[in-house]
PyMOL Python script that loads the backbone (N, CA, C, O; Angstrom):
from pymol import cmd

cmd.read_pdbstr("""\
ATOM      1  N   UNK A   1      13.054 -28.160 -36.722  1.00  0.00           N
ATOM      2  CA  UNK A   1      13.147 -26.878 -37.402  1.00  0.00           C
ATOM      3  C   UNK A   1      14.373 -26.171 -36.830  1.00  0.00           C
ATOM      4  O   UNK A   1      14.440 -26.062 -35.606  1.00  0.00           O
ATOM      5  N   UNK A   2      15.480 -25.616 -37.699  1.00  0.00           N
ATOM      6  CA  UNK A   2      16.555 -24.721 -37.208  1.00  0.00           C
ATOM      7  C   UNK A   2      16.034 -23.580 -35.974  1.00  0.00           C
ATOM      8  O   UNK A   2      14.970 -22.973 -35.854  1.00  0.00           O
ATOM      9  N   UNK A   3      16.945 -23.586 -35.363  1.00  0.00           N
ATOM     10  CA  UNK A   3      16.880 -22.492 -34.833  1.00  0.00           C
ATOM     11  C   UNK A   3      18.031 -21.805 -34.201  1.00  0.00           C
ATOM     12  O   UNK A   3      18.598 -22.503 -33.360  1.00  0.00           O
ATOM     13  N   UNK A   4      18.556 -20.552 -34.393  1.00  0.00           N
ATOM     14  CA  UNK A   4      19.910 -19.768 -34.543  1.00  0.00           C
ATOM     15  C   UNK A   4      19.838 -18.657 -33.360  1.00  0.00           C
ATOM     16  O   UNK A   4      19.228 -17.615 -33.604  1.00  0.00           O
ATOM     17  N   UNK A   5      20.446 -18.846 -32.072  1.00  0.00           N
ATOM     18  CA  UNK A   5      20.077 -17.722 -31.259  1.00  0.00           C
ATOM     19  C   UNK A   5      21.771 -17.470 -31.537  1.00  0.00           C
ATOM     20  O   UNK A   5      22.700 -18.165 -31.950  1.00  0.00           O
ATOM     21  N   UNK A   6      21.583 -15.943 -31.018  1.00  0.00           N
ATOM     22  CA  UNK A   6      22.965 -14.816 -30.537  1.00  0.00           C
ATOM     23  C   UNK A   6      22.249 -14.260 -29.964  1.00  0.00           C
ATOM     24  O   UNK A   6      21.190 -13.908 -30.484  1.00  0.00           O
ATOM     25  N   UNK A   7      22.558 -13.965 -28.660  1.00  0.00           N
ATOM     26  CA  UNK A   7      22.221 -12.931 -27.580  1.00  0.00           C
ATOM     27  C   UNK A   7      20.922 -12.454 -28.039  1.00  0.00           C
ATOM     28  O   UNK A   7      20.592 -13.016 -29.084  1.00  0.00           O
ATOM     29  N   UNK A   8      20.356 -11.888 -27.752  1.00  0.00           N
ATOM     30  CA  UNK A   8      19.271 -11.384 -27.880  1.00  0.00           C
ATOM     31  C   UNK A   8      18.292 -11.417 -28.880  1.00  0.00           C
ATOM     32  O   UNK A   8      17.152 -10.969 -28.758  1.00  0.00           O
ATOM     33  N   UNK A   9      19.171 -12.426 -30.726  1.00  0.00           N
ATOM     34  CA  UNK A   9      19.149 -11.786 -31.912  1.00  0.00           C
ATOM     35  C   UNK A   9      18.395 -14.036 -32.064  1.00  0.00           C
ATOM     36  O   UNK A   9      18.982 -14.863 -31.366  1.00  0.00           O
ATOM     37  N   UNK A  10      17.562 -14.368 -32.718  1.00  0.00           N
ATOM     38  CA  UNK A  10      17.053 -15.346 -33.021  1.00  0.00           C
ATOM     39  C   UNK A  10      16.362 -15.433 -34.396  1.00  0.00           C
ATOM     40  O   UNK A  10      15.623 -14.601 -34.921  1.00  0.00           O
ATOM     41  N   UNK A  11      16.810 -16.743 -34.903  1.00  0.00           N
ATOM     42  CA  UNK A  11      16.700 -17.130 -36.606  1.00  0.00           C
ATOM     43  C   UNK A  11      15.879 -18.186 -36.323  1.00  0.00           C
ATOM     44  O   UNK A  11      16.341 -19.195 -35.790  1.00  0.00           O
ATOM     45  N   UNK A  12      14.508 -18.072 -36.661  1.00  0.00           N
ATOM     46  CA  UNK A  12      13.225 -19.633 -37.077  1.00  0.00           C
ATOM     47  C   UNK A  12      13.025 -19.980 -38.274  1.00  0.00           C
ATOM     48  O   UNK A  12      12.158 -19.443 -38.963  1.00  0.00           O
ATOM     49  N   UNK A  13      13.938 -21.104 -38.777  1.00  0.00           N
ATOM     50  CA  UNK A  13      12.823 -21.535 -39.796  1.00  0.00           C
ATOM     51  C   UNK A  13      11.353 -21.903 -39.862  1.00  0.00           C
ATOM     52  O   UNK A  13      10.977 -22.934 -39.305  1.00  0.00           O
ATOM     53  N   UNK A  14      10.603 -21.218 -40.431  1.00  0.00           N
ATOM     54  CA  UNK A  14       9.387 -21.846 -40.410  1.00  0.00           C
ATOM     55  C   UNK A  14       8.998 -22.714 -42.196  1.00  0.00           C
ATOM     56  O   UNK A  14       9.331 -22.343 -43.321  1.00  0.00           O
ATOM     57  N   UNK A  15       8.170 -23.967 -41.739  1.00  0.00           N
ATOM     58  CA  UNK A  15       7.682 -24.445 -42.945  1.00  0.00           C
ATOM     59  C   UNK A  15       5.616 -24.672 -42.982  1.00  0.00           C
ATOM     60  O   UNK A  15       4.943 -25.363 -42.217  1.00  0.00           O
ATOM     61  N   UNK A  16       5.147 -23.830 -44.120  1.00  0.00           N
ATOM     62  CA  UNK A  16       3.978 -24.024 -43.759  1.00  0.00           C
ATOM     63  C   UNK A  16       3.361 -24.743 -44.872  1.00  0.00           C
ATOM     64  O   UNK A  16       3.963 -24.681 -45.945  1.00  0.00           O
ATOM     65  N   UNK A  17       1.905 -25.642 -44.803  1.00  0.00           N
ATOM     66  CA  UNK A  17       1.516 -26.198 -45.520  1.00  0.00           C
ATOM     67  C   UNK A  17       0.139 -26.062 -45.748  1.00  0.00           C
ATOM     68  O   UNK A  17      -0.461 -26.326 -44.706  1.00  0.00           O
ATOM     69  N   UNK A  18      -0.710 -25.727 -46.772  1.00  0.00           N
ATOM     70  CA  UNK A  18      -1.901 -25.856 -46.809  1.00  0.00           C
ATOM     71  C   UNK A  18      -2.705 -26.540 -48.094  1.00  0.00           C
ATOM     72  O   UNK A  18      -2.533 -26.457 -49.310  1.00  0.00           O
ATOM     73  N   UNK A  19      -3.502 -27.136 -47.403  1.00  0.00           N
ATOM     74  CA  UNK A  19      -4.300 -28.051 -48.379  1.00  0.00           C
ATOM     75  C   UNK A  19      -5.688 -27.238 -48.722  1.00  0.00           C
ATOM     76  O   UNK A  19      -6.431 -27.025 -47.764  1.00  0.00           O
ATOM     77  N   UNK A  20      -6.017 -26.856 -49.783  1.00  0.00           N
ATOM     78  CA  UNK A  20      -7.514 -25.949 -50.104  1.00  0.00           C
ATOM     79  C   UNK A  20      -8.387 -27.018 -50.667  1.00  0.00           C
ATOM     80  O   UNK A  20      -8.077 -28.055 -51.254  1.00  0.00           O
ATOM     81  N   UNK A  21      -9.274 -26.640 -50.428  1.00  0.00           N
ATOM     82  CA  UNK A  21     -10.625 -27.397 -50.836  1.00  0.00           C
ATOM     83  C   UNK A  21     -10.652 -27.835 -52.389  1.00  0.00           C
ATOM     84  O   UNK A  21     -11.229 -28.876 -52.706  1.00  0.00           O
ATOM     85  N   UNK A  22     -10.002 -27.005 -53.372  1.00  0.00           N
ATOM     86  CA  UNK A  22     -10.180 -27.284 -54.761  1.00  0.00           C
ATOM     87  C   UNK A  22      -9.149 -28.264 -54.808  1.00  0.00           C
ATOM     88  O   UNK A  22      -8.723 -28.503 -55.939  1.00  0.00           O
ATOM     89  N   UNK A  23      -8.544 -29.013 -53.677  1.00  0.00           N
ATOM     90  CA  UNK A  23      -7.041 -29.833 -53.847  1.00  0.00           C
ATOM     91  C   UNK A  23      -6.088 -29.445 -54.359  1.00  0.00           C
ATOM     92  O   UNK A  23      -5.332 -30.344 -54.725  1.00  0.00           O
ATOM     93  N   UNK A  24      -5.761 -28.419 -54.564  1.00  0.00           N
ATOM     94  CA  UNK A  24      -4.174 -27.572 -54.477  1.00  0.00           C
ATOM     95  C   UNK A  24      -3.736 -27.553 -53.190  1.00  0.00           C
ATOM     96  O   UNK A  24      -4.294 -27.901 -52.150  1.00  0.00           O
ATOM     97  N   UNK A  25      -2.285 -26.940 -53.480  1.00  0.00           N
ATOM     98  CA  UNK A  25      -1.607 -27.137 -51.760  1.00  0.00           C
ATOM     99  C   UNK A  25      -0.815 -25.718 -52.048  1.00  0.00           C
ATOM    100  O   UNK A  25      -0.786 -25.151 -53.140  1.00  0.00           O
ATOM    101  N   UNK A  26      -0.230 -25.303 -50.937  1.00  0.00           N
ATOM    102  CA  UNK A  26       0.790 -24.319 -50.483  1.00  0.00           C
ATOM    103  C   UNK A  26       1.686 -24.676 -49.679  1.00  0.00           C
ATOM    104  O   UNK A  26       1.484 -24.973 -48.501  1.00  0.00           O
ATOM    105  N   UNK A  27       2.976 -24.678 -50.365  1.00  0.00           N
ATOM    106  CA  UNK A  27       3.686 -24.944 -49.238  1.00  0.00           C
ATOM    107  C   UNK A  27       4.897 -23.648 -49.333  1.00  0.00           C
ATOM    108  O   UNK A  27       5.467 -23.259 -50.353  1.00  0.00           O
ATOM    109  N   UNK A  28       5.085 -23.088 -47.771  1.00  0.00           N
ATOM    110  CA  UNK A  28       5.282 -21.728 -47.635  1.00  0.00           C
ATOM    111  C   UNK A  28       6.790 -22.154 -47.212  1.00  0.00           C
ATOM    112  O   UNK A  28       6.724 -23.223 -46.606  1.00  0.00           O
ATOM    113  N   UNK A  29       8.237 -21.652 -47.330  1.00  0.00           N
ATOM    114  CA  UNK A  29       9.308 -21.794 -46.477  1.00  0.00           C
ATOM    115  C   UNK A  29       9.825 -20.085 -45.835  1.00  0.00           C
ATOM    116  O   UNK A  29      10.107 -19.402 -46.820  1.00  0.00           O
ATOM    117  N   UNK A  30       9.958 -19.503 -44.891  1.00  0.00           N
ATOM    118  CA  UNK A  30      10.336 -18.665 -44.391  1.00  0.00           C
ATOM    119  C   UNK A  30      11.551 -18.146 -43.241  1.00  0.00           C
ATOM    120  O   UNK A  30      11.641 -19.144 -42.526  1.00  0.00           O
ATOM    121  N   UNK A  31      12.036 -17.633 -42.966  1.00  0.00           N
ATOM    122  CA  UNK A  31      12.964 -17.734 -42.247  1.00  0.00           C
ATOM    123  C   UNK A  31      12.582 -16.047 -40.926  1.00  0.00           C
ATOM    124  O   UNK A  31      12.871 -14.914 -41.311  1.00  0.00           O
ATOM    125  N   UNK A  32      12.087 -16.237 -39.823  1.00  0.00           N
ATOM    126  CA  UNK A  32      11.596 -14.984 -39.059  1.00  0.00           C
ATOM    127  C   UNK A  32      12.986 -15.181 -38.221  1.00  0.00           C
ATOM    128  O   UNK A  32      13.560 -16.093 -37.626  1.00  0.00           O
ATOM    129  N   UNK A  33      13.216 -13.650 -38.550  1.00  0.00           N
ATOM    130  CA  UNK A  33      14.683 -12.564 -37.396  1.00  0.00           C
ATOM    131  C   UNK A  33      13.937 -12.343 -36.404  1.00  0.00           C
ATOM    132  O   UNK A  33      12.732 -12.392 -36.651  1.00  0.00           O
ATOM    133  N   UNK A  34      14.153 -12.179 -35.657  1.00  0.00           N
ATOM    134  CA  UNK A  34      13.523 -11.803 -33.830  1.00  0.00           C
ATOM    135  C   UNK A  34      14.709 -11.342 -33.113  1.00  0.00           C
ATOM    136  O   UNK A  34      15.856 -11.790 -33.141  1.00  0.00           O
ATOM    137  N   UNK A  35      13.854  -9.650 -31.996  1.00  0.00           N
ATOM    138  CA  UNK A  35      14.864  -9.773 -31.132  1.00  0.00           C
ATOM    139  C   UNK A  35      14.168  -9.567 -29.476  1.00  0.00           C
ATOM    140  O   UNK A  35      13.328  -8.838 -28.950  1.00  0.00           O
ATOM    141  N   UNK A  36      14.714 -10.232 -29.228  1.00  0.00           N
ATOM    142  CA  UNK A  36      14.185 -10.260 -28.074  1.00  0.00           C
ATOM    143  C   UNK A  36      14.751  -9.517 -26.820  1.00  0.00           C
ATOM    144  O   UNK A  36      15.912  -9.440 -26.417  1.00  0.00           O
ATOM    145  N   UNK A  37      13.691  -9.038 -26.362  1.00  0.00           N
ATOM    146  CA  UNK A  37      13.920  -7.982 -24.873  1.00  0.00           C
ATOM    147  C   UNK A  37      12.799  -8.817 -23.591  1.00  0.00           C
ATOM    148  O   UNK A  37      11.597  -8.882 -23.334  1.00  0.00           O
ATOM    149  N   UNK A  38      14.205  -9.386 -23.026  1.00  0.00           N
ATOM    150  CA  UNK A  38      13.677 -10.062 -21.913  1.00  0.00           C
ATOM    151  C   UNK A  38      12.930 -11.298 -22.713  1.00  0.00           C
ATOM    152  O   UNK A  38      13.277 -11.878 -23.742  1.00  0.00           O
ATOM    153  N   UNK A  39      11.834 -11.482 -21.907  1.00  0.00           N
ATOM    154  CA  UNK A  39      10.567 -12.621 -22.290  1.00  0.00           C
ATOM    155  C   UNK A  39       9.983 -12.197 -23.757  1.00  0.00           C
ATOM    156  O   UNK A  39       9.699 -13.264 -24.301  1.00  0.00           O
ATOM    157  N   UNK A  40       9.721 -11.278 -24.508  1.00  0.00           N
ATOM    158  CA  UNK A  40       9.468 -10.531 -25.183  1.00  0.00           C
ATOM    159  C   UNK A  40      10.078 -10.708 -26.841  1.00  0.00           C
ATOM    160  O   UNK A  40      11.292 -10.842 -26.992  1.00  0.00           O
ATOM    161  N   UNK A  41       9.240 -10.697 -27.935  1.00  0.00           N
ATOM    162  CA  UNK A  41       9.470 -10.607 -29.206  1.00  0.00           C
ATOM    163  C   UNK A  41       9.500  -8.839 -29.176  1.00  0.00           C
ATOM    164  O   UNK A  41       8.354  -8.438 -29.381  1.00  0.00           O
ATOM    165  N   UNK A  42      10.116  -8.116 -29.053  1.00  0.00           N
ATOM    166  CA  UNK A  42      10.740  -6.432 -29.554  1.00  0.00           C
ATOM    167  C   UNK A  42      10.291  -6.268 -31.180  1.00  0.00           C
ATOM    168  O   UNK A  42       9.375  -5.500 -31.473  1.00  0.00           O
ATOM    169  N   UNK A  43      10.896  -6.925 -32.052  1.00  0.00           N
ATOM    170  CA  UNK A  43      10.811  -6.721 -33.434  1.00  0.00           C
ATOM    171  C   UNK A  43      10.654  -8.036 -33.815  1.00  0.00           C
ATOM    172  O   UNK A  43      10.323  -8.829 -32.933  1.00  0.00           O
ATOM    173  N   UNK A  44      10.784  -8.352 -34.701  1.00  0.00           N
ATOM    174  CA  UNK A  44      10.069  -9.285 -36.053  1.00  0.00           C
ATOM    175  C   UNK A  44      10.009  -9.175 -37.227  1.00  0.00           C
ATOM    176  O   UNK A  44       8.872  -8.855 -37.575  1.00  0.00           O
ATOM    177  N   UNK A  45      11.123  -9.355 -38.536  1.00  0.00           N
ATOM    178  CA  UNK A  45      10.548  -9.560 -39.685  1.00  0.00           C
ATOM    179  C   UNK A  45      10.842 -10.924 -40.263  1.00  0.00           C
ATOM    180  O   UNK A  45      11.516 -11.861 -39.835  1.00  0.00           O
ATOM    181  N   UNK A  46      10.139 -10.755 -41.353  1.00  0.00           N
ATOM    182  CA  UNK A  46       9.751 -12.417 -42.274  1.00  0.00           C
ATOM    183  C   UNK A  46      10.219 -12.397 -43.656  1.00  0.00           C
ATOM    184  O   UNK A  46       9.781 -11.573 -44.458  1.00  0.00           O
ATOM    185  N   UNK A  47      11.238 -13.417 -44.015  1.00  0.00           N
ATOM    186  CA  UNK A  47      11.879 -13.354 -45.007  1.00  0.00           C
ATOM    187  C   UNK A  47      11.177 -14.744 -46.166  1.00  0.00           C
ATOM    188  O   UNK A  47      11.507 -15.905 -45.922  1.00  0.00           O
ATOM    189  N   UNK A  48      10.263 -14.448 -47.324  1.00  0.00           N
ATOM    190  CA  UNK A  48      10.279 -15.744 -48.006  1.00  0.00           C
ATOM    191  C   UNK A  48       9.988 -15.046 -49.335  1.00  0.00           C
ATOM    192  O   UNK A  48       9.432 -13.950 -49.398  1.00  0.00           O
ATOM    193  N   UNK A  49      10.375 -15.710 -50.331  1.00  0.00           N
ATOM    194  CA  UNK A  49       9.714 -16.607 -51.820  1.00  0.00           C
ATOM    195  C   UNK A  49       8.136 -15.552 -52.195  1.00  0.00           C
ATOM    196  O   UNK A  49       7.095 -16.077 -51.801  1.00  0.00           O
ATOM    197  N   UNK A  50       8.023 -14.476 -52.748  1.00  0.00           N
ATOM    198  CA  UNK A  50       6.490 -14.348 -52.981  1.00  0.00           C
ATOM    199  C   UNK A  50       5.600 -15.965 -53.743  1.00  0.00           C
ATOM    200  O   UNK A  50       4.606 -16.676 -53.590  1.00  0.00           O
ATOM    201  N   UNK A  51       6.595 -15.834 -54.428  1.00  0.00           N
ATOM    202  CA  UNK A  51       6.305 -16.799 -55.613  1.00  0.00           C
ATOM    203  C   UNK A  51       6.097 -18.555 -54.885  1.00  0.00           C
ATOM    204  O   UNK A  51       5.811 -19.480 -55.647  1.00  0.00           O
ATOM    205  N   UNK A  52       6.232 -18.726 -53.813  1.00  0.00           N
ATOM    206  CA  UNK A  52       5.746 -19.826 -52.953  1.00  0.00           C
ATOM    207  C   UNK A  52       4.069 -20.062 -52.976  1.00  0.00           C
ATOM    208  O   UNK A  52       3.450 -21.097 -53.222  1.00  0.00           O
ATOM    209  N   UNK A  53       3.519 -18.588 -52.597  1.00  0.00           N
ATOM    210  CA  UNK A  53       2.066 -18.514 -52.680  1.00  0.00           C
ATOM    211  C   UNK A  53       1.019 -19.225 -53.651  1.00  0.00           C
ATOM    212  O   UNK A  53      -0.164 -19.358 -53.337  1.00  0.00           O
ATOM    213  N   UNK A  54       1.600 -19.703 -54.949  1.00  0.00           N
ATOM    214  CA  UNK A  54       1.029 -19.722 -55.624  1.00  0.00           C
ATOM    215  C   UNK A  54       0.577 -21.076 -55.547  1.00  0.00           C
ATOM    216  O   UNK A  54       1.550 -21.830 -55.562  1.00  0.00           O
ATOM    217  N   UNK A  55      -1.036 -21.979 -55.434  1.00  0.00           N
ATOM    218  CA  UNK A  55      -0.943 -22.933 -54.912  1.00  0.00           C
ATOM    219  C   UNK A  55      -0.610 -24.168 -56.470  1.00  0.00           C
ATOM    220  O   UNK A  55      -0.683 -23.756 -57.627  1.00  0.00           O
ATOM    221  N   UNK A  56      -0.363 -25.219 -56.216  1.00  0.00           N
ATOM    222  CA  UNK A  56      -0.297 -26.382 -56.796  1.00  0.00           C
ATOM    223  C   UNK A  56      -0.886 -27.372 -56.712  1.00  0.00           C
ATOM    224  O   UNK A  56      -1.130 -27.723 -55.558  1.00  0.00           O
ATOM    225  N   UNK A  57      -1.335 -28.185 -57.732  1.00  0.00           N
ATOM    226  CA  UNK A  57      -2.465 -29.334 -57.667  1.00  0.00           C
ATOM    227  C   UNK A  57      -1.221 -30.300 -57.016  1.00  0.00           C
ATOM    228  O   UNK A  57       0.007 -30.234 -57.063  1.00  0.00           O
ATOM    229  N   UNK A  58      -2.138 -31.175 -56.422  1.00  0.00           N
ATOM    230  CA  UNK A  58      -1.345 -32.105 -55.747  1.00  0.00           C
ATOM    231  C   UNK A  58      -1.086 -33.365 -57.015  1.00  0.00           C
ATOM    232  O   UNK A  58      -1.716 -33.564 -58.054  1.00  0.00           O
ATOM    233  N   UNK A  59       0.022 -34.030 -56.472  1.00  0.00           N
ATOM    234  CA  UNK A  59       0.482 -35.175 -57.149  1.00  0.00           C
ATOM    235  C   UNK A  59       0.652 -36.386 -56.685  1.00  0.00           C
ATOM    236  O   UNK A  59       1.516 -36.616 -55.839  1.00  0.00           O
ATOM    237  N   UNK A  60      -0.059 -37.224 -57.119  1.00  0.00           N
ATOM    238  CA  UNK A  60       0.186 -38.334 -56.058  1.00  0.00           C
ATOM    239  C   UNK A  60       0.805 -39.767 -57.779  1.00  0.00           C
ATOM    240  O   UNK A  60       1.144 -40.923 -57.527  1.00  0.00           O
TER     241      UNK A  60
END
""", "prot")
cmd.dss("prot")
cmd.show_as("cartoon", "prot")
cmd.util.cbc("prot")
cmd.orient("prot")
């Protein structure tokens, strides 16, 4: 998974996946800004897709 530090200032891609019981899936892509003070997450926001949420039958 990427990950983008500058001084204090850090870029995560995150990728998430979920499988629901009715066999649809979610798959989430996001990108979290962080800044960090010391050891410490300070702030935090989360950048994605609303339209990711929506789940999908799987395909095989």
């Amino acid at each position: 998974r990427p990950v983008f530090v500058n001084g204090d200032r850090v870029v995560i891609r995150w990728v998430f996946r979920f499988n629901w019981h009715d066999g649809t899936t979610t798959q989430m892509e996001e990108l979290a800004y962080q800044r960090w003070e010391g050891e410490r997450i300070a702030e935090e926001t989360f950048f994605y897709d609303p339209a990711q949420r929506v789940p999908k039958k799987l395909t095989t």
